[in-house]
C-alpha positions in Angstrom: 16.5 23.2 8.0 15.3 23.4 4.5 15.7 26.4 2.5 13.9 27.7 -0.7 17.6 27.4 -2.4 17.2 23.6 -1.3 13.6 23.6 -3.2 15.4 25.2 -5.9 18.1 22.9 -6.2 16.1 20.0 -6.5 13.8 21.2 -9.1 16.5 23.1 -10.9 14.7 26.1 -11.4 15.7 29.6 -9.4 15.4 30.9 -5.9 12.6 33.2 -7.3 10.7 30.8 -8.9 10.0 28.6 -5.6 9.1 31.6 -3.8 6.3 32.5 -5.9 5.1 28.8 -6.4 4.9 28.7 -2.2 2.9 32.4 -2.2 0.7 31.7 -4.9 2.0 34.1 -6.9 -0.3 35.2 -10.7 2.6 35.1 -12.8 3.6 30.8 -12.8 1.8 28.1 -14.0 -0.8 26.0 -11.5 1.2 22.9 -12.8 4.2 24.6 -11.4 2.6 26.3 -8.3 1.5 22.1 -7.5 5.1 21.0 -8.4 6.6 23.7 -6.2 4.3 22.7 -3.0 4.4 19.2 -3.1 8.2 18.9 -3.4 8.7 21.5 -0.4 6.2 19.7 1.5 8.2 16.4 0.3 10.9 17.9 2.1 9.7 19.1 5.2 9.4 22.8 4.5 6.3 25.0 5.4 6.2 28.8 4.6 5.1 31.2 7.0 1.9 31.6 5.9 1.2 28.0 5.7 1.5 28.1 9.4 -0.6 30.8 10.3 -3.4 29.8 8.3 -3.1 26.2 9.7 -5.8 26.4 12.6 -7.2 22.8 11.7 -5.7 19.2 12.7 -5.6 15.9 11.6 -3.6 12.5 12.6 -2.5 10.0 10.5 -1.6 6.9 13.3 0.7 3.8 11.5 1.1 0.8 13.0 3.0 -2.4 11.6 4.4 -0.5 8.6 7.9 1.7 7.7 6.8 4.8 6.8 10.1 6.9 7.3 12.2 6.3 4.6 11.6 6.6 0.8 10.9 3.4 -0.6 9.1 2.1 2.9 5.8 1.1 1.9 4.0 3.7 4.1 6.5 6.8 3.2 4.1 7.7 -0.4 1.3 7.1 1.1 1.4 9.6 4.2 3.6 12.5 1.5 -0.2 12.0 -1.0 -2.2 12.8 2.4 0.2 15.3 3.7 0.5 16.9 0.2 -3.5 17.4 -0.5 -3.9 18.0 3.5 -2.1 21.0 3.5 -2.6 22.6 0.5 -6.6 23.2 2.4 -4.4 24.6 6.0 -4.6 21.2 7.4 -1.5 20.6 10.1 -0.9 17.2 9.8 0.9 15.0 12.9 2.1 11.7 12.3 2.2 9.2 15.6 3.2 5.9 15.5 0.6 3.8 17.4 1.0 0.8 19.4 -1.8 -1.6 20.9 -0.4 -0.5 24.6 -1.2 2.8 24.1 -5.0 1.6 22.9 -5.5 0.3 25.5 -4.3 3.5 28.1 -6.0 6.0 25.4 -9.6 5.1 24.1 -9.9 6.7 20.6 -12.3 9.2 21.0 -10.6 10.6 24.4 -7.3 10.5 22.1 -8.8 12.7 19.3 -10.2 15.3 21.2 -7.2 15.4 24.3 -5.3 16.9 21.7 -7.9 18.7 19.4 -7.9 16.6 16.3 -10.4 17.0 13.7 -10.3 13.8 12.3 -8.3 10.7 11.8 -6.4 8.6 9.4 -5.7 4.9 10.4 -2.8 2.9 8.5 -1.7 -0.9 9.2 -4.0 -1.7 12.0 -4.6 -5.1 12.9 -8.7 -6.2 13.0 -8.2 -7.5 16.7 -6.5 -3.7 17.7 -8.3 -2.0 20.3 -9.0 0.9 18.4 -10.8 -1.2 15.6 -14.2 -2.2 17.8 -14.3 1.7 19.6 -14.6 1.9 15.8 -18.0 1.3 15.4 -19.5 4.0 17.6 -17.0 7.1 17.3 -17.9 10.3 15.9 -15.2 11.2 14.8 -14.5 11.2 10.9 -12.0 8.6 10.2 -10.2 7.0 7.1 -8.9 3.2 7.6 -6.3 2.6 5.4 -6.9 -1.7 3.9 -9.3 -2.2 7.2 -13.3 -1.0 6.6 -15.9 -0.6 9.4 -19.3 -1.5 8.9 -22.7 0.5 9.4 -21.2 4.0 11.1 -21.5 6.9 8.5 -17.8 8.5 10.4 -15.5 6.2 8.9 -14.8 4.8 5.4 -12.3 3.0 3.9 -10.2 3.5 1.3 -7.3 1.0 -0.4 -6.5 -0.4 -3.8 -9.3 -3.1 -5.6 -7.6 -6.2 -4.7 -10.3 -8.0 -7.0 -9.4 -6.7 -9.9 -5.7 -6.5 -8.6 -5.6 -10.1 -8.1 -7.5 -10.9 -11.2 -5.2 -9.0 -13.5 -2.3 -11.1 -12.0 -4.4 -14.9 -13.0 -5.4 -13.2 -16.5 -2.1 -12.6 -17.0 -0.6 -16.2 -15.6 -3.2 -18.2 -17.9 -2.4 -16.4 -20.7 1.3 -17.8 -20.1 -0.2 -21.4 -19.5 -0.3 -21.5 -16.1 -3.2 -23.5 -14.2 -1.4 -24.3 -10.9 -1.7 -21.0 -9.5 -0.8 -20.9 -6.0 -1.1 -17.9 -3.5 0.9 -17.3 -0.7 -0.6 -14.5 1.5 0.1 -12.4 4.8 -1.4 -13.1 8.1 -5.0 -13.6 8.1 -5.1 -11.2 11.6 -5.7 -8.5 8.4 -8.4 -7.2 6.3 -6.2 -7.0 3.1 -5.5 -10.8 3.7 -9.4 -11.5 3.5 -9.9 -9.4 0.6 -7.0 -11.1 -1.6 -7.9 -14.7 -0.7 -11.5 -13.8 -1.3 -10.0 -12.3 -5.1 -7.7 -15.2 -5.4 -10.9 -18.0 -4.9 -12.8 -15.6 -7.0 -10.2 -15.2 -10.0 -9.5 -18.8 -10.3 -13.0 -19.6 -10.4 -13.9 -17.7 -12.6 -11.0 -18.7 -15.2 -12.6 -22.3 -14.6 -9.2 -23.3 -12.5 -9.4 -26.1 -10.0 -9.0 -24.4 -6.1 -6.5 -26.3 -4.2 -6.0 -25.8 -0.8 -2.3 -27.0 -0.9 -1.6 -24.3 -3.2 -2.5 -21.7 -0.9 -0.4 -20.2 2.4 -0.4 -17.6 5.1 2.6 -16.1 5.9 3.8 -13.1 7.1 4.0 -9.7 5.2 7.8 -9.8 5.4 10.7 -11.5 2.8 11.8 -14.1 5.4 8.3 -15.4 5.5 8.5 -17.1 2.0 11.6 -19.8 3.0 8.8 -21.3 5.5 5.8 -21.9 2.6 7.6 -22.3 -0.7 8.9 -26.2 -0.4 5.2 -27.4 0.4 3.9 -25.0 -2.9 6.4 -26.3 -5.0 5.7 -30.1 -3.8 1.8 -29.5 -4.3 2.9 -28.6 -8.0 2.7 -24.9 -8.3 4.2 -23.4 -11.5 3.1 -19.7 -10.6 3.1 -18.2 -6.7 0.9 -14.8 -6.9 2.2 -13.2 -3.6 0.3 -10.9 -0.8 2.8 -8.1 -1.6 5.9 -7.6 -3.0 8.1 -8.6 -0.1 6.7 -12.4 -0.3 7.5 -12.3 -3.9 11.0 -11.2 -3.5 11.3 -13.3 -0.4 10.4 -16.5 -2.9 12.9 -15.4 -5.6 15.6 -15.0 -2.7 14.7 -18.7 -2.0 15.1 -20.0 -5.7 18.3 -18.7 -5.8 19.3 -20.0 -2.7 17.7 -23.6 -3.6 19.0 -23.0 -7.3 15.2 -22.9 -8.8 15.0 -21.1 -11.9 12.9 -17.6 -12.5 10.8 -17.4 -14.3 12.0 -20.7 -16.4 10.4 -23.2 -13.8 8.6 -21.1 -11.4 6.4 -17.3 -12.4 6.2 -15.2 -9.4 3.9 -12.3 -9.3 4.0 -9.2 -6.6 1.4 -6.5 -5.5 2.9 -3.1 -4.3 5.1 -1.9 -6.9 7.4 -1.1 -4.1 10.7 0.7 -5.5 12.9 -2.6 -5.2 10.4 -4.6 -7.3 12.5 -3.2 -10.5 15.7 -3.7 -8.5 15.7 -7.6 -7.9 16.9 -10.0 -10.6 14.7 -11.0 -12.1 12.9 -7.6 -12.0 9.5 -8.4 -10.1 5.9 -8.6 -12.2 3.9 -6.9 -9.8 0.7 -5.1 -9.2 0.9 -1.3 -8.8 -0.7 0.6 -6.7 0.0 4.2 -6.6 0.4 5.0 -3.2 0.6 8.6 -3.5 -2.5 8.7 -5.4 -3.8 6.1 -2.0 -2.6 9.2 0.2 -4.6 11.9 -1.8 -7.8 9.6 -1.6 -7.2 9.5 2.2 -7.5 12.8 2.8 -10.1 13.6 0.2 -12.1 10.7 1.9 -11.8 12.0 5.5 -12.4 16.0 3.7 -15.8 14.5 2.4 -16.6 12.7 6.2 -15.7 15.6 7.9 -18.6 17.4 5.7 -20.6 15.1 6.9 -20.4 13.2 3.7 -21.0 9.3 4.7 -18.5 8.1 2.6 -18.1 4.0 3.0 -15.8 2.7 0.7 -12.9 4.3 -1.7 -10.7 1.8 -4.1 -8.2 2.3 -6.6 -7.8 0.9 -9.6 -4.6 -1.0 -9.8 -2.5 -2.0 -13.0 -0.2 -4.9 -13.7 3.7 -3.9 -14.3 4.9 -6.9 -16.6 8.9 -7.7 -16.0 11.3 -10.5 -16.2 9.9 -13.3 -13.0 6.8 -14.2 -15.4 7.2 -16.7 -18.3 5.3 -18.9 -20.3 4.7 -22.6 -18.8 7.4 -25.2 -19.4 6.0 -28.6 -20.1 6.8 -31.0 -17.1 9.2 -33.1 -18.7 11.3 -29.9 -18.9 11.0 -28.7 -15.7 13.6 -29.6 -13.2 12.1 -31.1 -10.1 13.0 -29.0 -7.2 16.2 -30.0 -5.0 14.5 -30.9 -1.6 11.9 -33.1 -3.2 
C-alpha cells in the first residue's frame, strides 16, 4: 500500500511536505499542492478525505488498447482523466470492455446498474455495440478518437490528425521527398478515417501526386508492417508516414532485418510519441501528442456535458519531434534497390 513516505520519496521532498500538499494546506505553493496530488494519485494513493468527499462516479471503459503499464499507450491518458477527475471528488473506475459484454449489457442499463454519472469511451471499434446505442443515450459521454453525430450527450475529443499529418508532409518535402506513402491501421476505426482523409488532404495540398499503391492498411501493431512494406517500397516510396508509432517501428524492425538503410534510403515518420519512439535506433521522428493533456481534456469535456454543456468536438494540437529516421532525399542513382526486388 502506498504511504505518504513513498510520495515523499519520489518527489524528494519531506513527509510533512506531502501531507499538506494532499490537505490543502495555506502555507505550500499551488504548483506544489498540483505536483503533490497528481503524483499520489499517479501512484494509487487517496487520502481520507478524498474518499469521503467522493459521492460522484464516472467510468472510463478501454477496449483494444494497454493501459496498465507506463509507456502503454492508454496508461497517460486514463492518469490526465483520473488526475483532473479527482481533484473535483470524482471516484473514477476503470473496466476493461469487451464486445460480449455489449451485447449482455446495453449502455444505458450499464451506467445506471451501477450509478455512473457519466462515461469515458477509449479504443472502441465503429462496428462495437455500444457505438450505435450511442446515438440516443442520455448519458454524458466522452469518445476517445471515435465522434457521434447529432446527440448533444456525447463529444469527442482526440488529437488534430490534420494538422498532425500535415506537419509530418511539410516536413518530408522540405527534405525532398514526393513519394510519400502512408501505411495506416485498420480502417474498422475512426482515427483511420481521419488520417487517410489528412494524408489525401496534405498531399494535395503540397501539389503531390496521390497514389494508391503508396497507401496500406494494416494493423495498429509492429508485426503489421513486415506484410505492407515490400509492395511500398516496390511502388517507389522514399518516405512511409505511419498510423502510429508502432507501424513506424514495426517498418524500421524490417529495414534492419532486409538490410534497408534509415533514414539514408528510406524516412519513416511516427504519430504517438510513445516512450520507445526515442529508444529505437534510429530514434523515431514522430508526432506528439500529449496524452496526459488528451486525459485532462476528457474529463473537462464530459465536466462540461454533464452541465449540460453540448460539447461536440475537442482536438489537440499536436507537434512534430524531429530525430534521426528522417533525412533528406537521396537521388536514385544512389539509392540501393531493395533486396527482394
Amino acid at each position: 500500500m502506498v504511504t505518504i513516505k513513498d510520495i515523499a520519496n519520489r518527489l524528494g521532498i519531506a513527509p510533512s511536505t506531502v501531507s499538506k500538499g494532499l490537505n490543502d494546506a495555506k502555507d505550500i505553493s499551488p504548483e506544489l499542492k498540483k505536483l503533490v496530488l497528481d503524483t499520489a494519485i499517479e501512484m494509487g494513493y487517496v487520502t481520507k478525505r478524498m474518499k469521503k468527499e467522493t459521492r460522484k462516479r464516472l467510468c472510463i471503459f478501454v477496449e483494444n488498447m494497454q493501459y496498465e503499464m507506463p509507456g502503454d499507450f492508454g496508461f497517460d491518458i486514463i492518469l490526465g482523466f483520473k488526475q483532473a477527475a479527482i481533484r473535483n471528488n470524482w471516484d473514477v473506475t476503470v473496466v476493461p470492455i469487451t464486445p460480449l459484454l455489449q451485447l449482455r449489457d446495453p449502455y444505458d442499463r450499464y451506467m445506471v446498474k451501477n450509478n455512473f454519472h457519466g462515461g469515458f469511451l477509449v479504443g472502441f471499434a465503429l462496428k462495437d455495440p455500444w457505438m450505435s446505442q450511442l446515438q440516443t443515450t442520455t448519458i454524458p459521454t466522452v469518445l476517445f478518437d471515435n465522434y457521434i453525430r447529432k446527440n448533444p450527450n456525447v463529444g469527442y475529443v482526440g488529437t488534430d490528425s490534420f494538422e498532425g499529418i500535415d506537419l509530418a508532409i511539410d516536413h518530408l518535402t522540405e527534405l525532398g521527398h514526393s513519394k510519400i506513402a502512408l501505411l495506416n491501421g485498420s480502417p474498422n476505426s475512426m482515427v483511420t478515417v481521419n488520417r487517410y482523409d489528412a494524408y489525401i488532404s496534405s498531399m494535395q495540398s503540397h501539389d503531390l501526386k496521390i497514389d494508391e499503391n503508396l497507401i496500406a492498411h494494416g494493423h495498429y501493431v509492429e508485426d503489421s508492417a513486415k506484410y505492407h512494406l515490400p509492395s511500398l517500397l516496390k511502388s517507389g516510396a522514399t518516405a512511409i508516414v505511419c498510423g502510429n508509432d508502432l507501424l513506424a517501428i514495426g517498418v524500421i524492425k524490417e529495414c534492419a532485418r532486409l538490410n534497408i538503410k534509415i533514414p539514408q534510403e528510406l524516412s519513416v515518420v511516427g504519430f504517438d510519441n510513445l516512450p520507445i519512439a526515442e529508444k529505437i535506433t534510429p530514434a523515431l521522428t514522430t508526432i506528439c501528442q500529449n496524452r496526459i493533456d488528451l486525459g485532462r481534456n476528457s474529463y473537462a469535456a464530459l465536466y462540461w456535458l454533464i452541465a449540460k454543456v453540448p460539447i461536440s468536438k475537442s482536438l489537440l494540437r499536436p507537434h512534430l519531434i524531429i530525430r534521426n529516421s528522417t533525412a533528406m532525399l537521396y537521388t536514385p542513382q544512389k539509392r540501393k534497390k531493395p533486396p527482394f526486388l
